[in-house]
VEXSE-978693 format. One record per residue (C-alpha): residue number from 1; x, y negated, z negated. Coordinates in Angstrom, 1 decimal, m for minus. Layout:
# residues N
+-----+--------+--------+--------+
|   i |     c1 |     c2 |     c3 |
+-----+--------+--------+--------+
| NUM |      X |      Y |      Z |
...
+-----+--------+--------+--------+
This chain:
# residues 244
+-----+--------+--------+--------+
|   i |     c1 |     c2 |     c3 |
+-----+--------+--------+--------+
|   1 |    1.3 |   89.4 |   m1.2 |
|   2 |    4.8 |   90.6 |   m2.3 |
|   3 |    8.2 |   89.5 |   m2.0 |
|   4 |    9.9 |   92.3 |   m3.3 |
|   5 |   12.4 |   93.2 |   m0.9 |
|   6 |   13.0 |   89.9 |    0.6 |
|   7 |   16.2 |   89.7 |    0.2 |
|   8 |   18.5 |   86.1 |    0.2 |
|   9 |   18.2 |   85.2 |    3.7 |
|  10 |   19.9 |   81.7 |    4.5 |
|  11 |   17.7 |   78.9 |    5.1 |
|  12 |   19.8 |   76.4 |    5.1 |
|  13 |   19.7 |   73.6 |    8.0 |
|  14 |   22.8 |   74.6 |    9.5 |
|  15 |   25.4 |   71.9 |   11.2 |
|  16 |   24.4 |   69.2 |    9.0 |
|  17 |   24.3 |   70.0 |    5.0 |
|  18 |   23.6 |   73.3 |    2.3 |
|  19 |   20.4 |   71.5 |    1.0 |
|  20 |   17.4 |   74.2 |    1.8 |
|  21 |   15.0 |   73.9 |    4.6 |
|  22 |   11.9 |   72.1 |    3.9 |
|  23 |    8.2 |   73.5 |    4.8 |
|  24 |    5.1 |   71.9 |    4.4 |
|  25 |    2.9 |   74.8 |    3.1 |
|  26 |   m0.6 |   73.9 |    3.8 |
|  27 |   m3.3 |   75.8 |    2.3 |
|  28 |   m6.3 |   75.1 |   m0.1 |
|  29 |   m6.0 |   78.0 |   m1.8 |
|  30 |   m4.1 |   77.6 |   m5.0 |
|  31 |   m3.3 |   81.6 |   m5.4 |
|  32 |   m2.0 |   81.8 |   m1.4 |
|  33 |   m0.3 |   78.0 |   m2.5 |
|  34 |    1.4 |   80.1 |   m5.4 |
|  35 |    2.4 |   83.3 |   m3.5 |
|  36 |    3.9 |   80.9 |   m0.8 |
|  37 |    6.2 |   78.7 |   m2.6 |
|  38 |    7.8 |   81.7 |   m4.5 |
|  39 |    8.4 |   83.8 |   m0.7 |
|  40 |   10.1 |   80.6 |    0.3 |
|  41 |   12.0 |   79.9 |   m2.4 |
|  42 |   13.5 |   83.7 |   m2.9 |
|  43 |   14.3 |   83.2 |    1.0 |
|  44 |   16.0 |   80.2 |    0.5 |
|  45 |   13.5 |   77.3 |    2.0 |
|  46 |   12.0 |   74.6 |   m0.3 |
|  47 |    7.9 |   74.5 |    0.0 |
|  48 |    6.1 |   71.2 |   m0.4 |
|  49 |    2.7 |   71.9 |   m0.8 |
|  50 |   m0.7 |   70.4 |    0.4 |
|  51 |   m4.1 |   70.8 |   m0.3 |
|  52 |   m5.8 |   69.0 |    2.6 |
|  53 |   m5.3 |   67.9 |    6.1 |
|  54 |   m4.6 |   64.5 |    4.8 |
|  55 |   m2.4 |   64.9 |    1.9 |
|  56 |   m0.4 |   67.2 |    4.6 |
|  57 |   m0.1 |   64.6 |    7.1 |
|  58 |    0.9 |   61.9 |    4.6 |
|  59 |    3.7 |   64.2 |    2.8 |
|  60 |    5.3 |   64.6 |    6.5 |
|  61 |    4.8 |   61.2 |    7.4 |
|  62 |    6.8 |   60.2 |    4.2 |
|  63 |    9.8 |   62.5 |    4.7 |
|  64 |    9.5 |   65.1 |    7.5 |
|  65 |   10.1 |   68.7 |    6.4 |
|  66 |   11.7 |   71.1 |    9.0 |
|  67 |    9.1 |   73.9 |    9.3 |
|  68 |    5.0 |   74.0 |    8.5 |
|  69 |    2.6 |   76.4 |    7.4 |
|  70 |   m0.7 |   75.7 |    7.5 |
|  71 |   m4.3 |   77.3 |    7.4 |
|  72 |   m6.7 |   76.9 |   10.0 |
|  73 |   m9.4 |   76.4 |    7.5 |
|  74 |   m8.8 |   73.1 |    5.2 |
|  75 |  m11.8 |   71.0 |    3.2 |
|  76 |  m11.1 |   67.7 |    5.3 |
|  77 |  m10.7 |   69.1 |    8.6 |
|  78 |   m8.8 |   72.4 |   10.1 |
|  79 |   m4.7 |   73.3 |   11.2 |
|  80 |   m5.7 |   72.8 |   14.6 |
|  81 |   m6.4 |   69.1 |   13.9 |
|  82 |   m2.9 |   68.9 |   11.6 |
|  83 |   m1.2 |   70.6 |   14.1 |
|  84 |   m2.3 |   68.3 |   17.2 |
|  85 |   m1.3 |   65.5 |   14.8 |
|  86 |    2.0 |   66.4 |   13.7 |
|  87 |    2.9 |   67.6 |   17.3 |
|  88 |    2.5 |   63.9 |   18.5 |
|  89 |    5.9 |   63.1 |   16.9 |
|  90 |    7.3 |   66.1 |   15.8 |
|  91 |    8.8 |   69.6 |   17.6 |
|  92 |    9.2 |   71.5 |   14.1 |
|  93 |    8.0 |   75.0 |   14.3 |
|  94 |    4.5 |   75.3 |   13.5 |
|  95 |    3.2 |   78.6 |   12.0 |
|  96 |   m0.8 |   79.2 |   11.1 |
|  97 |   m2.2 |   80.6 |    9.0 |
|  98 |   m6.1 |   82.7 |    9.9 |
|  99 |   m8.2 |   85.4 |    9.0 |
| 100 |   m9.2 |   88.4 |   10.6 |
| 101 |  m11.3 |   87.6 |   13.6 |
| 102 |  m10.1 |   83.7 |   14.1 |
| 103 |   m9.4 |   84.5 |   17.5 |
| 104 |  m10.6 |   81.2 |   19.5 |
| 105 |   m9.4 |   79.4 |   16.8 |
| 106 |   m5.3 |   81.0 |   17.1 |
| 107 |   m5.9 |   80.0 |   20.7 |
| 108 |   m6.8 |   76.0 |   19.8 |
| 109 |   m4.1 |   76.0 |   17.6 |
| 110 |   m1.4 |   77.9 |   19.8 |
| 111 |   m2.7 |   75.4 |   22.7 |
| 112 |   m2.7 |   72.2 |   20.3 |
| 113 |    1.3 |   73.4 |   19.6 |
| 114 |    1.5 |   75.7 |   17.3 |
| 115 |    4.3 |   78.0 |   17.4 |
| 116 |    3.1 |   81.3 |   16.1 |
| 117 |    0.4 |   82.4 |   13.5 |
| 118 |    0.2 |   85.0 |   10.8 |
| 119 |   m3.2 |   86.8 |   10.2 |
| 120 |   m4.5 |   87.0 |    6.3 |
| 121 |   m3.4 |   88.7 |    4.7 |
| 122 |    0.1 |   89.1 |    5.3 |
| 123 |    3.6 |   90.4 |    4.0 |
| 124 |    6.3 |   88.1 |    2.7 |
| 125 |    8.9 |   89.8 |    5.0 |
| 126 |    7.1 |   89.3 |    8.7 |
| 127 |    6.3 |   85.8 |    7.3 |
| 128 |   10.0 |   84.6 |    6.6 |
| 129 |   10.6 |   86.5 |    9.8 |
| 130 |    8.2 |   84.7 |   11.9 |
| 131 |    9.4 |   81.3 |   10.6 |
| 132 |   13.4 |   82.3 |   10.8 |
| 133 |   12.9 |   83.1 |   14.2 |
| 134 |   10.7 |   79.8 |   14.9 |
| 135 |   13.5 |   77.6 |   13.4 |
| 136 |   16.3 |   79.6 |   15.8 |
| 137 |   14.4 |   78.7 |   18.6 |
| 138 |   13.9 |   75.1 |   17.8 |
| 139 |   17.6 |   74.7 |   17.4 |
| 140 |   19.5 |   73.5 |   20.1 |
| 141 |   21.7 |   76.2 |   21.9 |
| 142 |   23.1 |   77.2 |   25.5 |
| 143 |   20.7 |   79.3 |   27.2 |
| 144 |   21.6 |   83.2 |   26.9 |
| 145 |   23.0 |   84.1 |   30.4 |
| 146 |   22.3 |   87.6 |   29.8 |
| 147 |   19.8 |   89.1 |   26.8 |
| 148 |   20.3 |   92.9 |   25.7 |
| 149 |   17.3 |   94.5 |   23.6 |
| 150 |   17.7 |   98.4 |   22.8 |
| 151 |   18.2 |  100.2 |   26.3 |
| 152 |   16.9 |   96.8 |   28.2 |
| 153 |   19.5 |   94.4 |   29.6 |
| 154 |   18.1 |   91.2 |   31.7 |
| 155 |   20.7 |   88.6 |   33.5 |
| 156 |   18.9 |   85.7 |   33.4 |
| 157 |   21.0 |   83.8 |   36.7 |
| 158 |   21.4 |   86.6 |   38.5 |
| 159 |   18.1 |   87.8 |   38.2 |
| 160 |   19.5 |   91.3 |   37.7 |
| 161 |   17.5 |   94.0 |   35.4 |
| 162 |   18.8 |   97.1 |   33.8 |
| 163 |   17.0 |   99.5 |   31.8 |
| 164 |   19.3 |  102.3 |   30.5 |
| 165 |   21.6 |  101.2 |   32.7 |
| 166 |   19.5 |  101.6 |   35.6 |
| 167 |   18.4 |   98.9 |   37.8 |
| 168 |   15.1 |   97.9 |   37.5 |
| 169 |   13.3 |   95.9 |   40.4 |
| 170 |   10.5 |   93.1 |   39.5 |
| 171 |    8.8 |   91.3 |   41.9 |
| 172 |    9.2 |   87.1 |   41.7 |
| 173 |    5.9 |   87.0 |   39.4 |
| 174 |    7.3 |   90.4 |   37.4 |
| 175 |   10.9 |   88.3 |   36.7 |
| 176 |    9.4 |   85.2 |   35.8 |
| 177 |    6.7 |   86.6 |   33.4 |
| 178 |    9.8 |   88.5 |   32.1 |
| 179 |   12.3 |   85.4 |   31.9 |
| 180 |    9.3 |   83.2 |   29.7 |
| 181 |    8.8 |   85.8 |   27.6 |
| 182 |   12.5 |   86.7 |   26.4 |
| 183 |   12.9 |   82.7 |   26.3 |
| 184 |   10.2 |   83.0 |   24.0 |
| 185 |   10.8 |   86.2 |   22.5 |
| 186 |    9.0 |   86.7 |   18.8 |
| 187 |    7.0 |   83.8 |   19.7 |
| 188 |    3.3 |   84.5 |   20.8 |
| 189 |    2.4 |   82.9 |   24.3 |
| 190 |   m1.4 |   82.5 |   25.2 |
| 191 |   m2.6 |   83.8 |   28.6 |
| 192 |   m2.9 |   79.9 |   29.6 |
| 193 |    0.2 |   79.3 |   28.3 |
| 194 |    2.0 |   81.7 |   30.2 |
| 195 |    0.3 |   81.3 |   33.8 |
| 196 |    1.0 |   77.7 |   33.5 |
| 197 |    4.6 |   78.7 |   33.2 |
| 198 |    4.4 |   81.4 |   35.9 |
| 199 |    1.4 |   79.9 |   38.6 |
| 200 |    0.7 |   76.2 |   37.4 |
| 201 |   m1.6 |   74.3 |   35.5 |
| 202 |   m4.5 |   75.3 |   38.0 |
| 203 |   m4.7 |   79.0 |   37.4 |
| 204 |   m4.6 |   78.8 |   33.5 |
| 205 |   m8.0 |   80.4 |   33.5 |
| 206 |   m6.7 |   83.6 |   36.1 |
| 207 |   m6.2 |   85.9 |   33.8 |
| 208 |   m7.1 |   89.2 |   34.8 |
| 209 |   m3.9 |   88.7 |   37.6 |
| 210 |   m1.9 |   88.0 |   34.0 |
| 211 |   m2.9 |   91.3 |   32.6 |
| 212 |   m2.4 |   93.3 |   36.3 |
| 213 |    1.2 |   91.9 |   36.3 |
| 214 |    2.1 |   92.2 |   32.5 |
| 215 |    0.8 |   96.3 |   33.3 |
| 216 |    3.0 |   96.3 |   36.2 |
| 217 |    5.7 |   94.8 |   34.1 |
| 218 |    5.4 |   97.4 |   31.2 |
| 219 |    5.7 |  100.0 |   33.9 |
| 220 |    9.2 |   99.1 |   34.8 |
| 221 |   10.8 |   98.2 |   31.9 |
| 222 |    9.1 |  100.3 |   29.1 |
| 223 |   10.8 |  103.5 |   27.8 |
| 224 |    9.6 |  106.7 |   29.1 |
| 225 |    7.0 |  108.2 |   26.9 |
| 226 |    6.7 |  105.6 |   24.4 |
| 227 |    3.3 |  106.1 |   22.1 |
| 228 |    3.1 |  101.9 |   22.8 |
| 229 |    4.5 |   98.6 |   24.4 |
| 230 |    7.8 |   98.3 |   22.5 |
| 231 |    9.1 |   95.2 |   24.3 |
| 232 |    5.6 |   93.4 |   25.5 |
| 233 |    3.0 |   93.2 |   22.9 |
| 234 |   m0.5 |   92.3 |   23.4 |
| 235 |   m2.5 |   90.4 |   20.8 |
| 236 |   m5.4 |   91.0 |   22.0 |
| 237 |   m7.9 |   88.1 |   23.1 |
| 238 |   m5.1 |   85.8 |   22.4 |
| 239 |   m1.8 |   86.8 |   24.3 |
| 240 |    1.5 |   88.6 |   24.7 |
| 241 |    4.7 |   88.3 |   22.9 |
| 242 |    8.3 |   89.5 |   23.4 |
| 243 |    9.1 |   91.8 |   20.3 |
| 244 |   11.7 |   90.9 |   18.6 |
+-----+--------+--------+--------+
């Protein structure tokens, strides 16, 4: 993994001081421990690394970072574990780390509160990307009245879609599928995730309706011969998430 090209993105914790952002890199890997800390540094964040769920839970118990990394896969436990942990008193983003095929385990984590994952292996850019865009959306800020996105322009309050220019009409379901999503947008939402947010808690297992409506969704707000999804992309067996 490279970080050629980063670039000197701020990481600062903005409102309060200059001193860098801190994130718990979790990871039992020395050589992924390694290739971490110098990504975060060259974007501006200070690692503090760990080697085990423990070790991990005691270094943010000491002095809480901002942001964490950690692997699914640890020698005393797994990140779904550290993450259901850390979650009990914390709302910093939470980014995991898996391997190709992990999918259940994304799902545990995503539903334990994690706030995105990247897949193994990765590039340094969509990483600090990921985690910049997890630490926007954990700081505090007015909700966007109205959210433009290349060619796609949604007023939140008064539920009023353009695309082009051209109004766009979604049903109830289609506008509120649409609304969680650009709240959420770069972050991954699970299918239970999102029909608690759309049906309730007692249709988080519905999820063939889920896929008819995000279909219906691309439909209407996709551009016109696109080879793919450009705003709504599916991870598949996991999710959907709002491209950035």
């Amino acid at each position: 993994m490279s970080a050629q090209g980063q670039g000197q993105a701020s990481a600062t914790t903005e409102g309060r001081d200059t001193r860098p952002v801190r994130v718990l890199v979790v990871d039992d890997e020395s050589q992924i421990v390694r290739a971490l800390k110098v990504v975060l540094r060259e974007a501006g964040f200070e690692a503090v690394p760990a080697e085990t769920a423990s070790q991990a839970l005691d270094l943010a118990a000491l002095r809480p970072p901002e942001a964490a990394i950690v692997d699914l896969v640890l020698p005393d436990g797994d990140g779904v574990e550290v993450t259901r942990r850390l979650r009990e008193w914390s709302e910093m983003p939470i980014l995991v780390l898996s391997a190709l095929g992990e999918e259940e385990q994304k799902v545990r984590a995503l539903e334990a509160g994690a706030d995105d994952y990247i897949t193994k292996p990765f590039g340094a850019r969509e990483l600090v990307a990921r985690l910049q865009a997890a630490l926007r959306r954990a700081s505090p800020a007015a909700e966007e009245p109205r959210i433009t996105v290349e060619g796609l322009e949604v007023d939140l309050a008064g539920r009023v879609v353009l695309r082009d220019g051209e109004p766009v009409h979604l049903t109830p379901i289609e506008f509120e599928l649409l609304r969680v999503l650009l709240r959420n947008r770069g972050r991954l939402m699970t299918h239970r995730k999102l029909l608690a947010e759309v049906w309730g808690p007692e249709y988080v297992d519905d999820i063939q309706p889920l896929r008819t409506h995000i279909a219906r969704l691309r439909a209407k707000i996709e551009p016109e011969g696109a080879a793919g999804p450009r705003y709504i992309v599916t991870d598949p067996g996991v999710g959907y998430r709002f491209s950035l």
